[in-house]
SEMIVEX-686429 format. One record per residue (C-alpha): x, y, z; residue in one letter. Coordinates in steps of 0.02 Angstrom, whole numbers. Example, Ala and Ser with C-alpha at 12.3 -4.5 7.8 and 13.67 -1.06 7.14 Angstrom:
REM SEMIVEX-686429
atom X = 615&Y = -225&Z = 390&r = a
atom X = 684&Y = -53&Z = 357&r = s
//
This chain:
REM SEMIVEX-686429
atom X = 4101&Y = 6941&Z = -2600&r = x
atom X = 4202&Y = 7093&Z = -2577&r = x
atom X = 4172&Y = 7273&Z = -2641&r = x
atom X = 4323&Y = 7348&Z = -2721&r = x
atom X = 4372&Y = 7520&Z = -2730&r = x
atom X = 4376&Y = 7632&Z = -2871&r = x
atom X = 4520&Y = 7566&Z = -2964&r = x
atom X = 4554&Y = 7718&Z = -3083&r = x
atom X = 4593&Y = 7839&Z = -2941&r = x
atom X = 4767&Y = 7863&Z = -2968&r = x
atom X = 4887&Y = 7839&Z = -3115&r = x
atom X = 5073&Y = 7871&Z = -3132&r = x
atom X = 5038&Y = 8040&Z = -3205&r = x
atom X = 4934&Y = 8099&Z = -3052&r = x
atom X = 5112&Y = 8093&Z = -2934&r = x
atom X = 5044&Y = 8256&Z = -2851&r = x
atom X = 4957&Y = 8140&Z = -2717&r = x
atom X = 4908&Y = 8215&Z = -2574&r = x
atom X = 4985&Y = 8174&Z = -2393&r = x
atom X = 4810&Y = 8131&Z = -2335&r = x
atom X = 4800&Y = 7983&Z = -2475&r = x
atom X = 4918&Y = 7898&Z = -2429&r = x
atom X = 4878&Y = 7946&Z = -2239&r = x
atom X = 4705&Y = 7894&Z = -2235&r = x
atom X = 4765&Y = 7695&Z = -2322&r = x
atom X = 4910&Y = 7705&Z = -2148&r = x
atom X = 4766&Y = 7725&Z = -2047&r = x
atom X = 4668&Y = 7607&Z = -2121&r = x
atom X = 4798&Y = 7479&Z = -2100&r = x
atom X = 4829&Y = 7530&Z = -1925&r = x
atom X = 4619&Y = 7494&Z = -1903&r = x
atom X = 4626&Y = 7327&Z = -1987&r = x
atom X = 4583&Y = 7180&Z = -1871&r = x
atom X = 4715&Y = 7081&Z = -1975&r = x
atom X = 4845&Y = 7212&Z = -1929&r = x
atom X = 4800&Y = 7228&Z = -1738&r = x
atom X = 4815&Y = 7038&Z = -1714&r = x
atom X = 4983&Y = 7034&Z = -1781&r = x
atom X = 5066&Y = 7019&Z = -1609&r = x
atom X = 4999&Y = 6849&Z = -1561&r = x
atom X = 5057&Y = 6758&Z = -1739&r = x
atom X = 5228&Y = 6693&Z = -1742&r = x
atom X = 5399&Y = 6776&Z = -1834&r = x
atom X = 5483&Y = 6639&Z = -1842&r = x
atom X = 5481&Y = 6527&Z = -1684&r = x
atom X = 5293&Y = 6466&Z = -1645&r = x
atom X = 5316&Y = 6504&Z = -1443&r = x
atom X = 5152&Y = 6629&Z = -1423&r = x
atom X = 5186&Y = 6633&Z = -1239&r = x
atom X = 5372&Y = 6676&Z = -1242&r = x
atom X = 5349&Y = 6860&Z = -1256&r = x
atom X = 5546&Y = 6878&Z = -1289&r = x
atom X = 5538&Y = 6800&Z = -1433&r = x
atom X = 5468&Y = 6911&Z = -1602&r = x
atom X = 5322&Y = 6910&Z = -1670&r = x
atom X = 5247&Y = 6978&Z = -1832&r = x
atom X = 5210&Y = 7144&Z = -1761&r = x
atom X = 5368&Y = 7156&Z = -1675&r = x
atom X = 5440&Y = 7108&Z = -1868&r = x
atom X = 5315&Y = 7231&Z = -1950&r = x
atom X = 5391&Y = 7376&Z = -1835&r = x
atom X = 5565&Y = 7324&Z = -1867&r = x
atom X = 5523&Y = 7330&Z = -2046&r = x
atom X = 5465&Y = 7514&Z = -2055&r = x
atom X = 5629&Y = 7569&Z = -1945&r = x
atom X = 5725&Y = 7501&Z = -2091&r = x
atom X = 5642&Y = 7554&Z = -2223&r = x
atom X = 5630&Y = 7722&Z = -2152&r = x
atom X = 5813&Y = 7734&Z = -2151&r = x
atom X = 5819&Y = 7670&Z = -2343&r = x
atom X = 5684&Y = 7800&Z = -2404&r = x
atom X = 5773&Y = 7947&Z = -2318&r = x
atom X = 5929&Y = 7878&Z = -2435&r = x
atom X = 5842&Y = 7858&Z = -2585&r = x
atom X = 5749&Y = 8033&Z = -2559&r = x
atom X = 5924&Y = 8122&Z = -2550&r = x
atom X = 5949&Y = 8043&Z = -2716&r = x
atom X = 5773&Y = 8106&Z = -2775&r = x
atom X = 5823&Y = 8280&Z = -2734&r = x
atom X = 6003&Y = 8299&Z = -2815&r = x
atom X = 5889&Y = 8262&Z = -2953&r = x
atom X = 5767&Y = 8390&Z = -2912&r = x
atom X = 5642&Y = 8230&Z = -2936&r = x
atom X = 5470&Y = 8226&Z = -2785&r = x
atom X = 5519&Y = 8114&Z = -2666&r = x
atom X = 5436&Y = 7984&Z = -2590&r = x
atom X = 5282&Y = 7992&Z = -2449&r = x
atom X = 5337&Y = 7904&Z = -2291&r = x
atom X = 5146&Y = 7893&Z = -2256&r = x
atom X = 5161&Y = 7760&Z = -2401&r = x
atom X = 5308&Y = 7680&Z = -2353&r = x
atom X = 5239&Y = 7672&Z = -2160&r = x
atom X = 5057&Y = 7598&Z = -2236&r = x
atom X = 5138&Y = 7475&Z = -2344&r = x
atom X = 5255&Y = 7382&Z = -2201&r = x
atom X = 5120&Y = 7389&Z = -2085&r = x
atom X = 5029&Y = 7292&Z = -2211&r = x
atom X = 5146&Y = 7183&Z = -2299&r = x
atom X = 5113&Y = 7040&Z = -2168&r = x
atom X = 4955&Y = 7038&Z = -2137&r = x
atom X = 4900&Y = 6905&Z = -2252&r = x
atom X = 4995&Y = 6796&Z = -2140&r = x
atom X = 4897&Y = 6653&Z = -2015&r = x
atom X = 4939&Y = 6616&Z = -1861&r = x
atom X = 5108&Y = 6509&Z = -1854&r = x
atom X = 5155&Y = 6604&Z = -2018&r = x
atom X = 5254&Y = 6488&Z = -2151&r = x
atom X = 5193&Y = 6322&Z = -2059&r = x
atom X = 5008&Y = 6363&Z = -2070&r = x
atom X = 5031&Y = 6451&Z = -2265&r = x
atom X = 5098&Y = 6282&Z = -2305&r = x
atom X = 4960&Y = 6199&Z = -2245&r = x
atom X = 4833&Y = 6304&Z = -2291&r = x
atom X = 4905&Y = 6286&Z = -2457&r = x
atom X = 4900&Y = 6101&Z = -2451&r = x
atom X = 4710&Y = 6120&Z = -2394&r = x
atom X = 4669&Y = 6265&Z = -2534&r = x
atom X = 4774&Y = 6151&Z = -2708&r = x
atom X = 4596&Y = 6137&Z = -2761&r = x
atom X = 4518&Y = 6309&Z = -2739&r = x
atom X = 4651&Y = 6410&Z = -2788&r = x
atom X = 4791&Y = 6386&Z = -2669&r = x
atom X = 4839&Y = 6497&Z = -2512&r = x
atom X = 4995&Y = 6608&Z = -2513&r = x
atom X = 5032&Y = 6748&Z = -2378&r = x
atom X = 5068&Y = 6907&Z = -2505&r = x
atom X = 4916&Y = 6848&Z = -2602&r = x
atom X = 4821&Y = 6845&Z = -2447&r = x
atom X = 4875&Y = 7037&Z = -2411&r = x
atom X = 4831&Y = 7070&Z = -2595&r = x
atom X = 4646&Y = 7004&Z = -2556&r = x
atom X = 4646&Y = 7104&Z = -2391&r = x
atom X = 4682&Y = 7264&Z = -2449&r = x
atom X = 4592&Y = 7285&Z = -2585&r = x
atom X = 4449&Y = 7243&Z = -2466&r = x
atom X = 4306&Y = 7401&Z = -2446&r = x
atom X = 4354&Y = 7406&Z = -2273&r = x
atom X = 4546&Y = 7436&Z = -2312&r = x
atom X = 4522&Y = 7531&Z = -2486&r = x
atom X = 4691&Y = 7581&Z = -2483&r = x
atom X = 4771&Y = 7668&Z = -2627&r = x
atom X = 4816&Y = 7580&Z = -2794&r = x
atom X = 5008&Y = 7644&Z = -2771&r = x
atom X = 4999&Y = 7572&Z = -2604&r = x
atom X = 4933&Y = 7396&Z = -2671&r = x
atom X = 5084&Y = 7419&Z = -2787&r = x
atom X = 5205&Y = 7424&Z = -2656&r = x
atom X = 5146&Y = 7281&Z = -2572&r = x
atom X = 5117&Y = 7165&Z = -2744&r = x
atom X = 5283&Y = 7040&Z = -2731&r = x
atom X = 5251&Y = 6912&Z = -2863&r = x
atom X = 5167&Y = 6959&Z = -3035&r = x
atom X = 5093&Y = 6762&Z = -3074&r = x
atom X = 4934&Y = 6697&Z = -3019&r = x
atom X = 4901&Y = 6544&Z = -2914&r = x
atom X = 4825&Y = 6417&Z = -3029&r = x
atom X = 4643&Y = 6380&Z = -2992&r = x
atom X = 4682&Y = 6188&Z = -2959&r = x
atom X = 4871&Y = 6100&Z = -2950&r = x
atom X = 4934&Y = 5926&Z = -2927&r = x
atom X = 4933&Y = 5845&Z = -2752&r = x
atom X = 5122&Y = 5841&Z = -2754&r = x
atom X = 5128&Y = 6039&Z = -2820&r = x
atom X = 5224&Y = 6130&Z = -2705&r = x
atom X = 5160&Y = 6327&Z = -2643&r = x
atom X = 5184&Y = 6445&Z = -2765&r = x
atom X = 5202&Y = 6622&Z = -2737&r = x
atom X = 5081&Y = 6724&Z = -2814&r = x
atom X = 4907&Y = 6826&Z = -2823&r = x
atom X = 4737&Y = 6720&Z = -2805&r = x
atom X = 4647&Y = 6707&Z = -2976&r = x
atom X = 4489&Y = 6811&Z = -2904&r = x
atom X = 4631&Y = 6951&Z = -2875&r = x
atom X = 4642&Y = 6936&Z = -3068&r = x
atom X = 4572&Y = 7092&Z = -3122&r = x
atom X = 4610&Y = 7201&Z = -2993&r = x
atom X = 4782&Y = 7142&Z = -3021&r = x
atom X = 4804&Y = 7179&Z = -3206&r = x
atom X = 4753&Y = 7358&Z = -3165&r = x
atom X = 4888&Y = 7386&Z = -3069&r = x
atom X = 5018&Y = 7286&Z = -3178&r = x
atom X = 4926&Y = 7418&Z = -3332&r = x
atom X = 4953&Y = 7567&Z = -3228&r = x
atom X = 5117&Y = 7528&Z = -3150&r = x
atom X = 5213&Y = 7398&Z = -3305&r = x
atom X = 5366&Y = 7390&Z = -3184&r = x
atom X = 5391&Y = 7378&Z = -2992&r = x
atom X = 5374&Y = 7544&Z = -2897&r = x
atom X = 5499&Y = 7583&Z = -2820&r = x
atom X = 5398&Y = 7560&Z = -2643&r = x
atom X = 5421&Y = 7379&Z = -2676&r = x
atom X = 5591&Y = 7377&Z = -2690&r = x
atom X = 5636&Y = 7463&Z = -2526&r = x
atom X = 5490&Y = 7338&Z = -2434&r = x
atom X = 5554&Y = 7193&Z = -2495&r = x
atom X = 5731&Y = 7244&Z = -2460&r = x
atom X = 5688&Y = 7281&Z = -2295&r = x
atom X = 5605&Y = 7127&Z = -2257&r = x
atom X = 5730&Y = 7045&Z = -2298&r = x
atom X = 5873&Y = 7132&Z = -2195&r = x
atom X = 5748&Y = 7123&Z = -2043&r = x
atom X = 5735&Y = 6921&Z = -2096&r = x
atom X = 5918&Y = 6890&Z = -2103&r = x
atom X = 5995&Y = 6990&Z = -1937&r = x
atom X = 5825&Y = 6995&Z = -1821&r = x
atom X = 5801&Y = 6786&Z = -1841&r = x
atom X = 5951&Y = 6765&Z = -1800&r = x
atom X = 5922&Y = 6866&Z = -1619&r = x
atom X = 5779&Y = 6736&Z = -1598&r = x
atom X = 5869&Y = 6571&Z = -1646&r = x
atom X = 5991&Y = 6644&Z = -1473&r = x
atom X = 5854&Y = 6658&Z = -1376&r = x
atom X = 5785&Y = 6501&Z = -1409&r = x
atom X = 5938&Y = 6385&Z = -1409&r = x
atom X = 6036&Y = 6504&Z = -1289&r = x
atom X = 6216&Y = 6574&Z = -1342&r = x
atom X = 6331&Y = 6430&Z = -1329&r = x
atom X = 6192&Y = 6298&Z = -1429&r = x
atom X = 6188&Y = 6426&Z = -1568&r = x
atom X = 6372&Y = 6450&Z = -1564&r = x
atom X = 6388&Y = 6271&Z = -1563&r = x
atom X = 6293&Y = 6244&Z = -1718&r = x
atom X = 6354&Y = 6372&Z = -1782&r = x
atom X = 6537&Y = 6318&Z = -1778&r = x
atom X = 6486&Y = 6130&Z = -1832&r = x
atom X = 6599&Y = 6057&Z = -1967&r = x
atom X = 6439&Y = 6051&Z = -2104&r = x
atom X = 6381&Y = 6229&Z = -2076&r = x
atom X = 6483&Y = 6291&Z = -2219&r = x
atom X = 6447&Y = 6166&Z = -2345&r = x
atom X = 6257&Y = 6171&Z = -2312&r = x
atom X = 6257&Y = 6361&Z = -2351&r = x
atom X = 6344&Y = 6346&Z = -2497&r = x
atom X = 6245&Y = 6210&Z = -2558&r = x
atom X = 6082&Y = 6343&Z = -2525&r = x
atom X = 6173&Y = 6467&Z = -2592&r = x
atom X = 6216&Y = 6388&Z = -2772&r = x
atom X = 6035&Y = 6315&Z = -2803&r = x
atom X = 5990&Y = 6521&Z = -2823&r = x
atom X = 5990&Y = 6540&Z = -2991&r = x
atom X = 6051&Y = 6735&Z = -2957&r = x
atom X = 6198&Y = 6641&Z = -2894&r = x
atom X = 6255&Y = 6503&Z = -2989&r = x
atom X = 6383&Y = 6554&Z = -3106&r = x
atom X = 6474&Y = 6672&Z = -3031&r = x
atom X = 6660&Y = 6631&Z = -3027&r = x
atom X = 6737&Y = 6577&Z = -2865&r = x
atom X = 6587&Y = 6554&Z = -2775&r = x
atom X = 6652&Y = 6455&Z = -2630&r = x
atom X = 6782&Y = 6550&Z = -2588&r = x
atom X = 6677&Y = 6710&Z = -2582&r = x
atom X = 6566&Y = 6630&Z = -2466&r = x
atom X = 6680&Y = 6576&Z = -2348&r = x
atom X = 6780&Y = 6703&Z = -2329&r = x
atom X = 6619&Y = 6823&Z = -2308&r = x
atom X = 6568&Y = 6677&Z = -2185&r = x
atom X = 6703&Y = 6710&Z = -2086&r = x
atom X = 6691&Y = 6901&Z = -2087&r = x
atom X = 6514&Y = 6876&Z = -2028&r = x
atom X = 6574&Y = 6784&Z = -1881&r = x
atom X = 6708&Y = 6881&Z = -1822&r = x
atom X = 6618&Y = 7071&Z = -1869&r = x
atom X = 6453&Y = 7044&Z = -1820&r = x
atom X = 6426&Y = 6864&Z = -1733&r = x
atom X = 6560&Y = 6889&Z = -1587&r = x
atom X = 6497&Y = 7049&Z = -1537&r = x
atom X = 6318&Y = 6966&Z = -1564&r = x
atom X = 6356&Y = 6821&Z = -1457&r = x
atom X = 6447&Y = 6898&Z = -1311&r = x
atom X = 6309&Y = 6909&Z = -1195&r = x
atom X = 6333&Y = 7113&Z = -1156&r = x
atom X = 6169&Y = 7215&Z = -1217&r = x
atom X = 6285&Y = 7348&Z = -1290&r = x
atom X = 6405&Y = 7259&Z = -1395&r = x
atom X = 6246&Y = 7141&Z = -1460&r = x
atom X = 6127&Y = 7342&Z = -1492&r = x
atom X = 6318&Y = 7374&Z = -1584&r = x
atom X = 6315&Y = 7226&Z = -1694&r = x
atom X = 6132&Y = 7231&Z = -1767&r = x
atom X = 6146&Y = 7444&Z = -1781&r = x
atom X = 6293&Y = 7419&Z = -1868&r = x
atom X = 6246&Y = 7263&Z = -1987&r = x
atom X = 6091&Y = 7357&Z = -2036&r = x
atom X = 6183&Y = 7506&Z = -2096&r = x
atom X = 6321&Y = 7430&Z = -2182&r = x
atom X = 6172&Y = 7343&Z = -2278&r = x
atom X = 6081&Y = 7511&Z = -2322&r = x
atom X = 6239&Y = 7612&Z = -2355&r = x
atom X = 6312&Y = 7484&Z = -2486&r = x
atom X = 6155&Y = 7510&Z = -2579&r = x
atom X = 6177&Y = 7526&Z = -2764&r = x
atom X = 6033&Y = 7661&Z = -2849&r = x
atom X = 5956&Y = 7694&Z = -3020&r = x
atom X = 5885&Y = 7839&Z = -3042&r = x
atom X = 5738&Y = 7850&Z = -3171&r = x
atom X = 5721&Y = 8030&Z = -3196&r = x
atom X = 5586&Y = 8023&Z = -3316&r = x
atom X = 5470&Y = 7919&Z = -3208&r = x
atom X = 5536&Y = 7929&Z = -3050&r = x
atom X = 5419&Y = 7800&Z = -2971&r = x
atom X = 5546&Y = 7663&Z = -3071&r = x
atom X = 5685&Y = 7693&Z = -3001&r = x
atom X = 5765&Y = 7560&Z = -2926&r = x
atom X = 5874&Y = 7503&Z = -2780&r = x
atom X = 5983&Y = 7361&Z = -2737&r = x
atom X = 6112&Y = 7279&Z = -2640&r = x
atom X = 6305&Y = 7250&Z = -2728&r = x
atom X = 6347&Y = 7083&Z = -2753&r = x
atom X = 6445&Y = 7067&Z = -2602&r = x
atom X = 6326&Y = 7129&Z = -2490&r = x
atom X = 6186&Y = 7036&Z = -2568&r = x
atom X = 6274&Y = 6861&Z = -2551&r = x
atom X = 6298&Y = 6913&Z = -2368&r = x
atom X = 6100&Y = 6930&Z = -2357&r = x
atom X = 6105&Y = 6757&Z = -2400&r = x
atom X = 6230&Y = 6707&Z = -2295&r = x
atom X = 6108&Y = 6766&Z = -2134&r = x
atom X = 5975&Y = 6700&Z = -2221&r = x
atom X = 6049&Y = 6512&Z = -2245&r = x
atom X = 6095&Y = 6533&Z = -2063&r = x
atom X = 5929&Y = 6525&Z = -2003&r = x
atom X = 5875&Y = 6397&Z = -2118&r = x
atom X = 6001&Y = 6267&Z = -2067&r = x
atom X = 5999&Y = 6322&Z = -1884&r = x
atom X = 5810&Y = 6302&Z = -1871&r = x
atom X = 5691&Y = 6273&Z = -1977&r = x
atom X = 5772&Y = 6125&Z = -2059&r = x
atom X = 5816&Y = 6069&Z = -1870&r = x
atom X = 5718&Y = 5931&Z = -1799&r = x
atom X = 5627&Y = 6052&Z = -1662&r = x
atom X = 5558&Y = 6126&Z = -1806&r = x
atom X = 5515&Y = 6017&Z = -1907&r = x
atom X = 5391&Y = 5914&Z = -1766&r = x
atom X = 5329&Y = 6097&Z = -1723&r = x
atom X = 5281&Y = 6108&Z = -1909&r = x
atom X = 5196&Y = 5917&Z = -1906&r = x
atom X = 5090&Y = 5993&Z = -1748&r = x
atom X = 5039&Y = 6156&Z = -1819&r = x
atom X = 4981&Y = 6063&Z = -1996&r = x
atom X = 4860&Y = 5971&Z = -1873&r = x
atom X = 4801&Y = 6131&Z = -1794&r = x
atom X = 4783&Y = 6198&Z = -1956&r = x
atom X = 4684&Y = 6055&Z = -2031&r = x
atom X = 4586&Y = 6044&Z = -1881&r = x
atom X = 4542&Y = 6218&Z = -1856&r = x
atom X = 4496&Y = 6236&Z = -2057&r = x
atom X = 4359&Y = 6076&Z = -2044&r = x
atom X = 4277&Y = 6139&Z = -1896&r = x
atom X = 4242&Y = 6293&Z = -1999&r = x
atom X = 4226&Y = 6241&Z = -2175&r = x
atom X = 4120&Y = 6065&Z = -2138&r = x
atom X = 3997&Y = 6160&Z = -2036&r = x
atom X = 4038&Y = 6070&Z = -1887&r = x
atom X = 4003&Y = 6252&Z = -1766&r = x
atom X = 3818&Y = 6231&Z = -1782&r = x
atom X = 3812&Y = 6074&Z = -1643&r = x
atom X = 3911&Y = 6202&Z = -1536&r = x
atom X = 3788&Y = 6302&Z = -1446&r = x
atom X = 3719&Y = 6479&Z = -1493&r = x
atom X = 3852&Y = 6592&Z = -1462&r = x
atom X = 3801&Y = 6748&Z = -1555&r = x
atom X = 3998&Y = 6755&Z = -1633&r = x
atom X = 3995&Y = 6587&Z = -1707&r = x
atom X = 3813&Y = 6639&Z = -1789&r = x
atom X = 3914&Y = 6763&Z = -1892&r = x
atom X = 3967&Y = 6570&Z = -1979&r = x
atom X = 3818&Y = 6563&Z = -2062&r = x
atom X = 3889&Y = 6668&Z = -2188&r = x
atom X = 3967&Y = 6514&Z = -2262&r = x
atom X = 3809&Y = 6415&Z = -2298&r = x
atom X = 3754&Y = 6505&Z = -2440&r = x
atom X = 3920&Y = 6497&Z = -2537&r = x
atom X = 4010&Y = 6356&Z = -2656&r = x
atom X = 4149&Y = 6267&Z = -2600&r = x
atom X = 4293&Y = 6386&Z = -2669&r = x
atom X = 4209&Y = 6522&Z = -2578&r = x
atom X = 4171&Y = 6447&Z = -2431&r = x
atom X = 4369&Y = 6378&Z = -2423&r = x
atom X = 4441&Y = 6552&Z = -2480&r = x
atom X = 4330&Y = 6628&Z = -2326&r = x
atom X = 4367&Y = 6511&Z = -2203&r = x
atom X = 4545&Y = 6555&Z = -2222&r = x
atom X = 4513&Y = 6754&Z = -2208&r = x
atom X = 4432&Y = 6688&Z = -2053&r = x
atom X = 4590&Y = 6572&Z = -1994&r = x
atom X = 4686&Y = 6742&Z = -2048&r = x
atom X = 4591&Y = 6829&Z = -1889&r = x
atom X = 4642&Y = 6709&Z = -1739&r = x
atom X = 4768&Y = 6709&Z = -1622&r = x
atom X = 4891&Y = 6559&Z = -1595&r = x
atom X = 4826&Y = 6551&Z = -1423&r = x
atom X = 4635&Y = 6523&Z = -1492&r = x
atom X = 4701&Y = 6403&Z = -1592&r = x
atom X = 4784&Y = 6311&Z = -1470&r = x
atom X = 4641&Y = 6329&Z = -1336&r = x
atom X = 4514&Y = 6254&Z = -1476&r = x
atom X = 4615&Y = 6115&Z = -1538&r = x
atom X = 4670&Y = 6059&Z = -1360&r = x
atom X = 4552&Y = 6123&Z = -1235&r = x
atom X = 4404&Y = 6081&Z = -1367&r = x
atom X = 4341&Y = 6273&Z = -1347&r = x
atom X = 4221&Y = 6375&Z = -1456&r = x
atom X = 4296&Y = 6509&Z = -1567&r = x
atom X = 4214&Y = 6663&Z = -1499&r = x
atom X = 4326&Y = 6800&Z = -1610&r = x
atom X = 4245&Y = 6834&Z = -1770&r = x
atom X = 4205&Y = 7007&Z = -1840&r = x
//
């Protein structure tokens, strides 16, 4: 379906990049329909007309602030060592773009869309951007696609009913895929500072929203509950990264505790400044406890990472949001009303029902989908679920509307 680009441009050897490579794929991002509609799919709470609440561009910009501040760091490294340091152009093209294989409602929709896709090769966000990118409209850079490439499996063409999502790259990225895992037979260090980013901007950011959305004294509340402690440990210990370190409970709680009393009561006091204080100041202590490895030889593998303290503190935050909403009961009947949407929204499109709906000239751009098989015609109904708002969503599903937004 899709042209891809030359996929021998650039090698590890051919460092000497120019700014305007990696320029041209942030601009291309910054073009991308996917990209633009970012600010009408949900973060983390599905609310799309509660504008104080974050969404994914919101996210994507809070991603490139912190990873800014991590590639300055690692760049100091890079020149004690007299080693070329490391385009922000590519580290501004990648953030932008590490989200935008997400549909609207994010991890609620993937997981249906997943549920919808077990027979045609499954549905996963990061695949998703994989497929986008490496679209002729996006052509971005193979270091670029690098940056952005998370998990190094594919998605099995058909699973089990009862197979939960994996995370991975869609079967038809195959080839593309192995080129890059040829070129580049470790992760770049790109991908390290993105996906460290993320997840700082996951773990303190969510947390701003789950505030918002309970208010102060709910969240504190649950927050202070006499199971909150257990529950993160139990998430904690079923990581495998985690399990057998000595003394595990007692880590966690006291670093529980310091969370509370360093960064949540300054969060939670209600004054702008102290709460700005908090999340500047959580954010660096992340970013300066940063452990490096310096690969002089190929510089492009070096790596970063957080200290074992600081990393268990990541997913301390992280647990926090888990247990304080998405495994609470709002959630979970949001979730059992956005896996209708989803499945509604995907048979209108994939069962042809648009062509008893009138003329429109959008919805003839549809017609694309008679003339493929059925694991084309579901992976491209999802790129086209990929380009609607929440609020289109929710206007065709309840209001009974035509879709009237397709490129």
């Amino acid at each position: 379906m899709y042209k891809k680009y030359d996929k021998s441009r650039f090698s590890p050897e051919q460092e000497k990049i120019s700014i305007s490579e990696f320029r041209c794929d942030y601009q291309r991002i910054l073009r991308s329909p996917y990209f633009r509609i970012l600010h009408t799919k949900t973060q983390l709470i599905p609310f799309p007309h509660n504008h104080n609440l974050r969404n994914r561009l919101i996210h994507s910009l809070e991603v490139n602030e912190i990873a800014e501040i991590i590639t300055e760091r690692v760049n100091n490294h890079l020149l004690k060592n007299d080693l070329p340091t490391i385009d922000l152009n590519l580290i501004h093209a990648a953030t932008f773009a590490h989200d935008i294989g997400h549909p609207p409602f994010g991890h609620s929709a993937e997981r249906s869309l997943d549920n919808i896709m077990k027979c045609f090769g499954g549905f996963e966000s990061n695949a998703q951007t994989i497929r986008i990118v490496t679209e002729e409209s996006h052509n971005v850079t193979l270091r670029t696609v690098a940056a952005l490439l998370k998990h190094k499996n594919v998605i099995p063409l058909k699973r089990e009913e009862e197979a939960n999502l994996i995370k991975g790259y869609y079967q038809e990225s195959s080839i593309f895929v192995n080129k890059i895992l040829q070129t580049y037979n470790q992760p770049v260090i790109e991908e390290y500072i993105i996906e460290l980013a993320d997840d700082i901007s996951n773990a303190i950011y969510d947390i701003k929203d789950m505030v918002g959305f309970f208010s102060r004294n709910q969240f504190a509340n649950i927050l202070n509950s006499n199971t909150i402690l257990s529950l993160i440990l139990e998430g904690i210990t079923s990581n495998p990264n985690y399990k057998n370190i000595d003394n595990l409970e007692r880590i966690i709680n006291c670093l529980f505790n310091e969370i509370k009393d360093n960064f949540l009561e300054d969060f939670l006091s209600g004054q702008i400044s102290r709460e700005r204080y908090a999340l500047n100041k959580i954010v660096i202590e992340f970013i300066d406890s940063l452990e490096f490895y310096i690969n002089s030889a190929k510089p492009y593998y070096s790596k970063i990472q957080l200290p074992l303290h600081s990393s268990l503190k990541l997913a301390i935050l992280i647990q926090i949001t888990k247990i304080c909403f998405l495994k609470n009961d709002i959630n979970l009947k949001f979730e059992i009303r956005i896996d209708d949407y989803i499945k509604r929204i995907f048979n209108f499109l994939f069962f042809d029902n648009h062509k008893n709906r009138g003329s429109d000239t959008n919805m003839r751009q549809l017609e694309i989908l008679d003339h493929l098989n059925d694991t084309e015609k579901a992976r491209i109904t999802c790129d086209l679920i990929c380009q609607l708002s929440e609020r289109e969503v929710i206007n065709f599903v309840e209001k009974e509307k035509d879709l009237k937004v397709f490129i």
